[in-house]
N, C-alpha and C positions, 0 to 999 in steps of 0.2 A: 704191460709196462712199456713206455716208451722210452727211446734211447736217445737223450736230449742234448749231449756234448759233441759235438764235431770233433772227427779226427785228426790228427794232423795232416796226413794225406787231401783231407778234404779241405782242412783249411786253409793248404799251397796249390788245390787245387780243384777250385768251387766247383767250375765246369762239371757236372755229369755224363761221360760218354763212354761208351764200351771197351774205345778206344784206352782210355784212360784206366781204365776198369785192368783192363788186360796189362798195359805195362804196369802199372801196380802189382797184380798176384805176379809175373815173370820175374818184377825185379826186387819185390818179396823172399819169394823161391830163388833166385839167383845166392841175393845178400849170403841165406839157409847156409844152402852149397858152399859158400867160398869162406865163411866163417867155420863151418866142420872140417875145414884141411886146415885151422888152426889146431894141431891135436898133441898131445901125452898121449903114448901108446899104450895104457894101463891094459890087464887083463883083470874080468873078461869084458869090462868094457871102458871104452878109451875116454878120455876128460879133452872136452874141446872148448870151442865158441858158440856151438851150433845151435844151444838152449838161450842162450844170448840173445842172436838173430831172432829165433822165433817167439821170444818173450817181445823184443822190440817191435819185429813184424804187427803181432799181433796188437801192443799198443798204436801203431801209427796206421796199421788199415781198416781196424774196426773188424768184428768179428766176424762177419760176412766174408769179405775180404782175405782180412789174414787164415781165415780158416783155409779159403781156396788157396793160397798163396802155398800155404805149410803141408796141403794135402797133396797139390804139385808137386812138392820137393820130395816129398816122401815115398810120390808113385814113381817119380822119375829117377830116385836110385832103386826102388825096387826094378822097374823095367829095364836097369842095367847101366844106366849112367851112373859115371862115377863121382857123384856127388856127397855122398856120405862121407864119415870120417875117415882122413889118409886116401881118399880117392876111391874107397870101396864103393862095392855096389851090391846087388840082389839082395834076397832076404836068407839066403842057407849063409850058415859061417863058409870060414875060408878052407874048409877040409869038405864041405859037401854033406857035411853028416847029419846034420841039425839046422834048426834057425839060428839066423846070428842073435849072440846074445845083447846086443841092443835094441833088438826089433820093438819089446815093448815101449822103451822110450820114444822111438819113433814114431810107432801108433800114436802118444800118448801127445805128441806137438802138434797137431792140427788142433786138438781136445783143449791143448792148453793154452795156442794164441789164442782162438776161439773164446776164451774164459776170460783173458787177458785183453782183448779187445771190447769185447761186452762192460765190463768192470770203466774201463775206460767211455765206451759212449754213454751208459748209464749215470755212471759217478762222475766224472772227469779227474779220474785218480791221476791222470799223466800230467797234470802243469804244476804238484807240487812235489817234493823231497818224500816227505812220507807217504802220499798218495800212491806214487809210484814203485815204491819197497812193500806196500802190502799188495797193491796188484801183483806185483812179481814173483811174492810171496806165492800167492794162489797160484799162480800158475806152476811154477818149482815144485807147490805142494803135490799137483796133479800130475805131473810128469812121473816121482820117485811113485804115486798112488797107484800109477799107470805100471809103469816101469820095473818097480821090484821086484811084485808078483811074479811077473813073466819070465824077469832074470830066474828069479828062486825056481820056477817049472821048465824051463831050459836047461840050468844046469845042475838042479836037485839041490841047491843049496837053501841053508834055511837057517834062521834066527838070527844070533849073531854074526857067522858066516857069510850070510847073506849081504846085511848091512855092513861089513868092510866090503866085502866088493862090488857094491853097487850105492851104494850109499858114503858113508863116513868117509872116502876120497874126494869128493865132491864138494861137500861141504863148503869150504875155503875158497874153493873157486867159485860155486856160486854164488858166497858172500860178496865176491869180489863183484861178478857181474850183476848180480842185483845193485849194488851200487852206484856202480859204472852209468847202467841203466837209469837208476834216482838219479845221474847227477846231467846228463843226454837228454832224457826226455825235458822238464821242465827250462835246460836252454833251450833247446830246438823250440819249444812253445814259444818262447821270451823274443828268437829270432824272428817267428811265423807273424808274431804281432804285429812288427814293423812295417 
């Protein structure tokens, strides 16, 4: 199956070079970072920007790209930078005793620009309104797919329980950013074309 749509990234910037290659995944993984210290401190895990970032990433570098961009971000707070949400870092929570309970979601953002990116070179879901809400969609969908599980075997919660604290908080906000999202990408095309 070939991937027949150019990214945006590529379309501001034809050029092919490593060079390019690199400041792309960095400033991918940077954006990650500085949008998950937009946060709600919810328990047990916080509602930021950071799904945001890496839904957009993954539309604007193509999935090659945004996968390495969002697999950076996510080894570079595991190894201790504090780039995660509220400035945390590693993979054990904040008492040492366990994993933190967002770590499946984190897994779950390389998996998901990766999907979101794809969807986009393939289709070129990104230059319209609803194009862009159902890529977003999939990727959202893969994150809670990813995500939940994990929550529910970290902190033994399960069904309902479950989905209020990892799920049903979310909701609203991701509407929002899926949105936000549909309404970003297809300007940003509109500008690229000029």
């Amino acid at each position: 199956m070939t991937l027949t749509h150019p990214t945006l990234a590529r379309q501001l910037a034809p050029t092919p070079s490593l060079a390019r290659d690199l400041l792309l995944v960095g400033g991918g993984a940077a954006l990650i970072a500085l949008l998950a210290q937009a946060e709600v401190p919810l328990q047990p895990v916080p509602m930021t920007l950071q799904t945001l970032g890496v839904l957009l990433v993954g539309a604007a570098l193509g999935w090659k790209r945004a996968f390495a961009a969002v697999l950076l971000y996510a080894l570079a707070g595991a190894a201790g930078l504090p780039v995660y949400a509220g400035g945390a870092s590693g993979v054990m929570n904040a008492t040492g005793t366990g994993l933190r309970a967002s770590i499946g979601y984190v897994i779950s953002y390389p998996l998901a620009a990766a999907l979101v990116g794809f969807l986009v070179e393939r289709f070129g879901l990104d230059r319209r309104f609803l194009g862009t809400c159902l890529a977003m969609l999939a990727g959202s969908a893969l994150i809670y797919a990813v995500g939940l599980p994990v929550l529910g075997a970290i902190t033994g919660l399960k069904g309902a329980a479950l989905l209020t604290a990892g799920l049903t908080p979310f909701l609203i906000g991701d509407s929002i950013k899926l949105l936000l999202a549909a309404l970003l990408l297809p300007a940003a095309w509109k500008f690229a074309r000029r």
